[in-house]
VONU-427931 format. One record per residue (C-alpha): residue in three letters; y, x, z. Coordinates in steps of 0.001 Angstrom, whole numbers, plus 500000, padded with zeros to 6 digits. Each point is the difference from the previous one (the first is absolute). Example, Ala and Ser with C-alpha at 12.3 -4.5 7.8 and 13.67 -1.06 7.14 Angstrom:
[ALA [495500 512300 507800]] [SER [503440 501370 499340]] 
//
This chain:
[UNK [500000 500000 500000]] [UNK [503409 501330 498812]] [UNK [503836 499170 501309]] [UNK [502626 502114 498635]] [UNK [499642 502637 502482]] [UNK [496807 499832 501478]] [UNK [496357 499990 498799]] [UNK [497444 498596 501831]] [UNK [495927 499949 499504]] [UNK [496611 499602 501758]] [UNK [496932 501938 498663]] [UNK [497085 501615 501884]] [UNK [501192 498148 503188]] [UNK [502954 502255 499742]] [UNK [503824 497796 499674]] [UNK [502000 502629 497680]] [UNK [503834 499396 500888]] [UNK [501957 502461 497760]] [UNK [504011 500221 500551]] [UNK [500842 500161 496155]] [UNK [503592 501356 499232]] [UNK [499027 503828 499206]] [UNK [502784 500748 498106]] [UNK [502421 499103 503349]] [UNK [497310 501781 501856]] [UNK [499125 496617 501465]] [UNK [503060 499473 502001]] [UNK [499831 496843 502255]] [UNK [502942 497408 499254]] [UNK [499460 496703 500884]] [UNK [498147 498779 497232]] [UNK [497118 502420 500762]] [UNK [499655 499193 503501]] [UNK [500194 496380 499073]] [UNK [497150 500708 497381]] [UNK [498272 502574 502446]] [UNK [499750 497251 502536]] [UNK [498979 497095 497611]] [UNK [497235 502976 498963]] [UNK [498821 500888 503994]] [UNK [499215 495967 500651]] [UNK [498294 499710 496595]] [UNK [497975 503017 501418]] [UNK [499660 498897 503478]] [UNK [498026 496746 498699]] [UNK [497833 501600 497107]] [UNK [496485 499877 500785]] [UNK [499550 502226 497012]] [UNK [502128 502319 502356]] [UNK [498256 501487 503521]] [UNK [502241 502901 499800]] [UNK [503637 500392 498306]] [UNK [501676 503061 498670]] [UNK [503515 500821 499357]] [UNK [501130 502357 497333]] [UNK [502949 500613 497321]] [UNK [500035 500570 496700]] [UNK [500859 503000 497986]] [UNK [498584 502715 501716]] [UNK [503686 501543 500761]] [UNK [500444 497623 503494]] [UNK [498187 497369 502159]] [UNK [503277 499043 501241]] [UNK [503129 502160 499568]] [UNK [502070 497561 501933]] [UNK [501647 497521 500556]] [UNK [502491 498620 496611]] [UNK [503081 502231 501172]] [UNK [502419 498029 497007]] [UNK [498906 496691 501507]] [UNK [501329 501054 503290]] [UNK [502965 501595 499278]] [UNK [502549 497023 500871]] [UNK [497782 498207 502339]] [UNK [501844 498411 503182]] [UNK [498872 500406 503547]] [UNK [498691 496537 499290]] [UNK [498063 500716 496865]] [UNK [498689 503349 500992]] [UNK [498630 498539 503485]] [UNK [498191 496888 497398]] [UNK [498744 502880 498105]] [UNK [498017 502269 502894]] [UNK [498677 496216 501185]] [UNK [498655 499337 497015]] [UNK [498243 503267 499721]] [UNK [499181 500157 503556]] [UNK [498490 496735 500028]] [UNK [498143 500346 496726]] [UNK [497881 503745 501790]] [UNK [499754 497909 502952]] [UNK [497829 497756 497639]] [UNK [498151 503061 498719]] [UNK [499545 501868 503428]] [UNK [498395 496504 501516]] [UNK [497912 499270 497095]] [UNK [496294 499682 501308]] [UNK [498985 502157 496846]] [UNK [500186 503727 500222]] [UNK [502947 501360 497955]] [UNK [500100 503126 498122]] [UNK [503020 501808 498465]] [UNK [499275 502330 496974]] [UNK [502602 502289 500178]] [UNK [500685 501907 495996]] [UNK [503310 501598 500730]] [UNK [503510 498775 502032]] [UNK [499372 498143 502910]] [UNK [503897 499884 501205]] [UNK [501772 497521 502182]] [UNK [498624 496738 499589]] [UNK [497159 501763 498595]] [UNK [499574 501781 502281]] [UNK [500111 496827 501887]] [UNK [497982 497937 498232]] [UNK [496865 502744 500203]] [UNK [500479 499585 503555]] [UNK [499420 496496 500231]] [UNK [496658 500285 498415]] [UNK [496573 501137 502103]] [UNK [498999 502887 498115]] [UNK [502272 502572 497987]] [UNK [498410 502130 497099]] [UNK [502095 502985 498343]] [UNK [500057 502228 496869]] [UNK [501046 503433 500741]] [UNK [502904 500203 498482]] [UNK [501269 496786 502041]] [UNK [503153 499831 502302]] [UNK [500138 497905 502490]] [UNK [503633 499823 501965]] [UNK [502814 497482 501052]] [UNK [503121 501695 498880]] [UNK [502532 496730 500242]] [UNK [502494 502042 502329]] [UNK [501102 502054 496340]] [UNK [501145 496542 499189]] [UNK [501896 499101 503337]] [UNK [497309 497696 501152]] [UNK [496320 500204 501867]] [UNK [496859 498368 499519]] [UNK [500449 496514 500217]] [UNK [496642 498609 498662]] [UNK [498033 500830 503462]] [UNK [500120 503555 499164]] [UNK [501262 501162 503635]] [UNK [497765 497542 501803]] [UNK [496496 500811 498161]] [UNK [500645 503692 499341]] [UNK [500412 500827 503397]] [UNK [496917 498336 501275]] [UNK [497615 501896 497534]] [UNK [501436 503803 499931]] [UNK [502202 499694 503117]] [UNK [503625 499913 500881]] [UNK [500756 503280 499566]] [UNK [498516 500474 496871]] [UNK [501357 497014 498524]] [UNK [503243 500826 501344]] [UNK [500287 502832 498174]] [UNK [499010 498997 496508]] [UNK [502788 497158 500592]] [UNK [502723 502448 500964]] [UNK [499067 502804 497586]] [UNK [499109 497733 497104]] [UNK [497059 502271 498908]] [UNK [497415 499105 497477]] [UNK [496864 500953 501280]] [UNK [497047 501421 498008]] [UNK [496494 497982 500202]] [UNK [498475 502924 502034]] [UNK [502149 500065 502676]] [UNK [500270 496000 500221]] [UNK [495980 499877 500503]] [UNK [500624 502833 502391]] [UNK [502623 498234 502132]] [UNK [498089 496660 499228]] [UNK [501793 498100 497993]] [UNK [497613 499765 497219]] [UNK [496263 500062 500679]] [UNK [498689 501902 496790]] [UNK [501240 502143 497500]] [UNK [498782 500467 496394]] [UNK [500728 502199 497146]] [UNK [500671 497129 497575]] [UNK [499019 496758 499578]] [UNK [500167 498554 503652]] [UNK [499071 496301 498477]] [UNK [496421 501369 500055]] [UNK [499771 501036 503282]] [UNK [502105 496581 501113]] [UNK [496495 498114 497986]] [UNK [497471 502520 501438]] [UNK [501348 498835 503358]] [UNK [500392 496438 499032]] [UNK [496161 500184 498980]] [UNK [498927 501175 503588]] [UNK [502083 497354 501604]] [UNK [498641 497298 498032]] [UNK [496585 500730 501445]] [UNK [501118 498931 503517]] [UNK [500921 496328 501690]] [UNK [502866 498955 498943]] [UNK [500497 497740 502523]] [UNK [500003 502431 502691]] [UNK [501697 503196 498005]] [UNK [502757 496847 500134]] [UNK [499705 499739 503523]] [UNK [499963 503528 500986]] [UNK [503170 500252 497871]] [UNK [501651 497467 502156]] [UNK [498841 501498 502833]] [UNK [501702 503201 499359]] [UNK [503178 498817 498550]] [UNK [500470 497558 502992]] [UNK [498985 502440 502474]] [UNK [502401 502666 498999]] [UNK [502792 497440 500857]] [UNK [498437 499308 503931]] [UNK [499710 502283 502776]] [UNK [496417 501574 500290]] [UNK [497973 497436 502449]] [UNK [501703 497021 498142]] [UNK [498751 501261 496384]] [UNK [496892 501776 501686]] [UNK [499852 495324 501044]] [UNK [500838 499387 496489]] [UNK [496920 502229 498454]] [UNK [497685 498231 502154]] [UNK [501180 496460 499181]] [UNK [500164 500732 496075]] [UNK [496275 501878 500537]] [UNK [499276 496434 501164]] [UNK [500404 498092 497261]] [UNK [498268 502277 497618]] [UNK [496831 498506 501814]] [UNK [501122 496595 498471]] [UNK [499560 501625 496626]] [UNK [497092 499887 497550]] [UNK [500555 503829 499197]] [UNK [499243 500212 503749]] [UNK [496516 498657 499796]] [UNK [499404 501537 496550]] [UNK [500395 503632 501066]] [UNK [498742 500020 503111]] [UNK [496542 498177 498619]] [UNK [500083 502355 497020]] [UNK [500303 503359 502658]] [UNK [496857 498078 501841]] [UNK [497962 499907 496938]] [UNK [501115 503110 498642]] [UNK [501298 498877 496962]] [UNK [503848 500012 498418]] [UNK [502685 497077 500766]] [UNK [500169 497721 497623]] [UNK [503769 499128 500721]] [UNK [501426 497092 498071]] 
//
């Protein structure tokens, strides 16, 4: 399925969404987030789709930014309007039950940068660079970059790459954790060769578990350590539930639907 500036599609139990303006080095204005977010409910409710990954075309960027023109003139007003609707729109992504995966070819800047947060999983080519540099422009992340950024490679680090505006090579995001592999080329293969794995597993409670941990991380420890316990719960309400633990009993694979 095609919009002007997004392409979505479901094959192999894999939901494809592709940001598709390579020759702006698919910049986010607000007629790709509108289309990105049209795309990431489309995905949430495929069937055809257990696991979803996010790419962009061109092979030059994933996301080089956010549409700098578009912004220019905004108002208070208008700018505030604009980090909502992006904010809200990785919100969707981040609390998807599905496990996300960002493909990362290239520029992941600013609300790239931002958006590659959002999802579970982050794949990179080597010669990726991954970096929030909005202070060169008189502004700072505004699309949940200083809240999520923080919380995976801690505030110092994060606090650094927003007040030096660095790009920083694949290598040393893996090593500071910011992506989880790095690949000479071609990261969409690795992204599928993980998506395959993943698609051998419940569902169900890979959607739990995901819950678990993005809820927790927002409670003190005993309350989410509560949480876990209540969401481990309901995953004995499940089908997957009785499925895999029969199939470990008689020693044969889960046959997860």
């Amino acid at each position: 399925m095609s919009f002007e500036t997004i392409i979505y599609e479901a094959k192999n139990n894999i939901g494809y969404i592709t940001i598709n303006r390579p020759k702006a080095l698919n910049a986010l204005n607000a007629e790709v987030l509108n289309e990105l977010s049209q795309a990431v409910d489309i995905a949430e409710k495929d069937e055809a789709a257990r696991v979803v990954i996010i790419t962009g075309a061109g092979g030059r960027a994933f996301v080089a930014g956010a549409d700098i023109a578009a912004m220019q003139n905004m108002t208070a007003e208008e700018a505030y309007s604009f980090a909502r609707l992006a904010q809200i729109i990785y919100n969707k992504i981040q609390d998807m039950p599905k496990i996300v995966i960002a493909a990362i070819d290239g520029f992941a800047l600013g609300g790239g940068c931002e958006l590659a947060l959002a999802c579970d999983i982050r794949i990179a080519s080597a010669k990726s660079k991954i970096g929030i540099p909005e202070v060169t422009l008189g502004v700072f992340p505004g699309f949940a970059g200083t809240q999520r950024l923080p919380r995976l490679v801690g505030t110092g680090i994060a606090k650094e790459m927003l007040a030096t505006a660095r790009k920083v090579p694949a290598d040393e995001a893996k090593a500071i954790g910011l992506v989880n592999h790095v690949v000479e080329e071609n990261p969409m293969a690795k992204a599928e060769e993980l998506a395959v794995e993943i698609c051998k597993n419940s569902m169900s409670a890979i959607a739990l578990g995901k819950r678990a941990m993005n809820e927790g991380m927002e409670m003190e420890l005993k309350k989410g350590i509560e949480h876990e316990a209540a969401l481990f719960a309901v995953a004995f309400t499940t089908e997957d539930q009785r499925e895999g633990m029969t199939a470990f009993l008689e020693k044969r694979p889960a046959n997860f639907q």
